[in-house]
ROMI-311762 format. One record per residue (C-alpha): x, y, z; residue in three letters; residue number from 1. Coordinates in Angstrom, 3 decimals, padded with zeros to 6 digits. Layout:
<pts>
+----------+----------+----------+------+------+
|       xx |       yy |       zz | kese | rofi |
+----------+----------+----------+------+------+
|        X |        Y |        Z |  Ala |  NUM |
...
+----------+----------+----------+------+------+
</pts>
This chain:
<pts>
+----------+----------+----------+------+------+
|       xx |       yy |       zz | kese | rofi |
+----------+----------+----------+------+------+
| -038.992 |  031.059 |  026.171 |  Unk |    1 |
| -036.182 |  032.870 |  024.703 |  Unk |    2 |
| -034.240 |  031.315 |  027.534 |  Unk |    3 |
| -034.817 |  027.834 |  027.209 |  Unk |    4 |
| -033.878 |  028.461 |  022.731 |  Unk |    5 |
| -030.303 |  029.675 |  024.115 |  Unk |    6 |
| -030.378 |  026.948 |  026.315 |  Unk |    7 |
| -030.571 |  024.507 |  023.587 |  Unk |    8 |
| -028.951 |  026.008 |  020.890 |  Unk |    9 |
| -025.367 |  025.267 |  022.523 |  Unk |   10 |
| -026.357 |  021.453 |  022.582 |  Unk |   11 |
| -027.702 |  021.302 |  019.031 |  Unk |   12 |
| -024.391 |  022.668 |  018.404 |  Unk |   13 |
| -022.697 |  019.722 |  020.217 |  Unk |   14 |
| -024.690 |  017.056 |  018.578 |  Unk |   15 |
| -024.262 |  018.625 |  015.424 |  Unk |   16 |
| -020.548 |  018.293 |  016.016 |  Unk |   17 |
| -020.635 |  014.772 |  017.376 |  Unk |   18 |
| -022.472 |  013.580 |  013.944 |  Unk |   19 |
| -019.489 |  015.315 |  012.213 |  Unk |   20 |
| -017.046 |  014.086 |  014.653 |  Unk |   21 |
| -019.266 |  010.222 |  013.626 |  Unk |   22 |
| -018.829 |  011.038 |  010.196 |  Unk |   23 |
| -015.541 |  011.075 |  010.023 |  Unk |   24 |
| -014.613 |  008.381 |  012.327 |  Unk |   25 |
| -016.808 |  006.056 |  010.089 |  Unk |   26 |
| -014.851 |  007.556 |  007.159 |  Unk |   27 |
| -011.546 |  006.938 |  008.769 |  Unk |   28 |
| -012.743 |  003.188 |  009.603 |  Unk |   29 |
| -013.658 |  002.914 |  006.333 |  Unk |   30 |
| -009.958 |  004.041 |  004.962 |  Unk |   31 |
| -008.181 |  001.860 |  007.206 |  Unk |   32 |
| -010.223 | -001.276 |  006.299 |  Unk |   33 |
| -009.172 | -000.290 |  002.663 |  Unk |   34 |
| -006.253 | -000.104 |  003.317 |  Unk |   35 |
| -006.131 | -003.793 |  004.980 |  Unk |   36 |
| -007.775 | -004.924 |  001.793 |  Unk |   37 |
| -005.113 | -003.590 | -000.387 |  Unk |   38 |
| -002.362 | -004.825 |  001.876 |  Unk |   39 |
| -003.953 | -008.193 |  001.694 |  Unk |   40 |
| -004.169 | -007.973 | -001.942 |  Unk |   41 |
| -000.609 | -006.860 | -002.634 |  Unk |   42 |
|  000.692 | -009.642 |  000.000 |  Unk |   43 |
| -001.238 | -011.950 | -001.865 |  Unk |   44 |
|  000.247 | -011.144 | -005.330 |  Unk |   45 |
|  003.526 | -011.220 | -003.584 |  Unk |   46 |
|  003.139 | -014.335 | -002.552 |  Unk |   47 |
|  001.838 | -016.048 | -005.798 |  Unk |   48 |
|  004.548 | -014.057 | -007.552 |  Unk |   49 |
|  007.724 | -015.710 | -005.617 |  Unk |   50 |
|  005.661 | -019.130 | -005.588 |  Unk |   51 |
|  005.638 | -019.048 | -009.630 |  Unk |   52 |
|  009.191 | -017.723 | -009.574 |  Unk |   53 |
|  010.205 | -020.836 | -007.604 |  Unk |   54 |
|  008.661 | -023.736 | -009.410 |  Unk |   55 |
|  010.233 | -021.674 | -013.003 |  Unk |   56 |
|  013.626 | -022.324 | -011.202 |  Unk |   57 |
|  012.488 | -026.023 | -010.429 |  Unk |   58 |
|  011.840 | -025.857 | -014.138 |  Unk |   59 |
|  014.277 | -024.281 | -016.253 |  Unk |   60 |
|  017.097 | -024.076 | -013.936 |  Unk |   61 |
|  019.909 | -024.154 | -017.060 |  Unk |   62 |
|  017.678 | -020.696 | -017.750 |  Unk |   63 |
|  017.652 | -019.370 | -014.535 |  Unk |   64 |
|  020.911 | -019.555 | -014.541 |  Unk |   65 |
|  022.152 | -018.507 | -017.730 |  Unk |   66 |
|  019.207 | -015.114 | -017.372 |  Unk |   67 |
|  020.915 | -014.100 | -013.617 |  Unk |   68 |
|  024.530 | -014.435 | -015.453 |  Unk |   69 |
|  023.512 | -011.777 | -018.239 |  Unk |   70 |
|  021.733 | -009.838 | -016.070 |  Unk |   71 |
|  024.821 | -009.334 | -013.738 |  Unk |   72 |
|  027.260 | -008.771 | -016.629 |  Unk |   73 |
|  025.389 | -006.239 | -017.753 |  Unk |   74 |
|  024.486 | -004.087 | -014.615 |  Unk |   75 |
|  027.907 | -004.676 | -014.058 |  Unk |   76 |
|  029.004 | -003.323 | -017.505 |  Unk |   77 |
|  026.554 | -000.212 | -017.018 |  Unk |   78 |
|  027.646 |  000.867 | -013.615 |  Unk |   79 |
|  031.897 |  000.461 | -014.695 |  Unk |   80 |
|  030.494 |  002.856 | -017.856 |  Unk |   81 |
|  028.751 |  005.495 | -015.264 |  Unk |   82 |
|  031.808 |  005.374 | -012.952 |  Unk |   83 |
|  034.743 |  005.239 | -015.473 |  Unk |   84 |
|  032.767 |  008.588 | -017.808 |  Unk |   85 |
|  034.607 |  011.864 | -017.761 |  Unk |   86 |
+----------+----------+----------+------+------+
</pts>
């Protein structure tokens, strides 16, 4: 009797280990699929994001224009301060 117990000790191990081993796979699955679903998310706000940029340009375009102007003159201002300092 004490034979067959060390017998099947080693395999209660082993399925013991599986059911971790099934644990975490399940767990991983479930991170990846996460994952997808915040990648899908973020695309999608991306997406809506660039199609309401677009249809302001279609609508103020004298704005657009005027906006990307200042914008450049001052970046361009800042970074001819940071490289001209002493």
């Amino acid at each position: 009797m004490a034979e067959t117990l060390l017998e099947k000790a080693p395999k209660a191990v082993k399925s013991e280990l599986r059911s971790g081993a099934a644990i975490l796979s399940d767990r991983f699955a479930e991170g990846i699929e996460f994952a997808k679903k915040v990648g899908k998310t973020g695309s999608d706000a991306a997406e809506e994001f660039m199609d309401d940029t677009t249809q302001r340009i279609k609508r103020h375009p004298a704005e657009t224009v005027v906006g990307a102007f200042a914008v450049g003159i001052i970046l361009g201002g800042f970074m001819s301060w940071l490289f001209n300092r002493k």
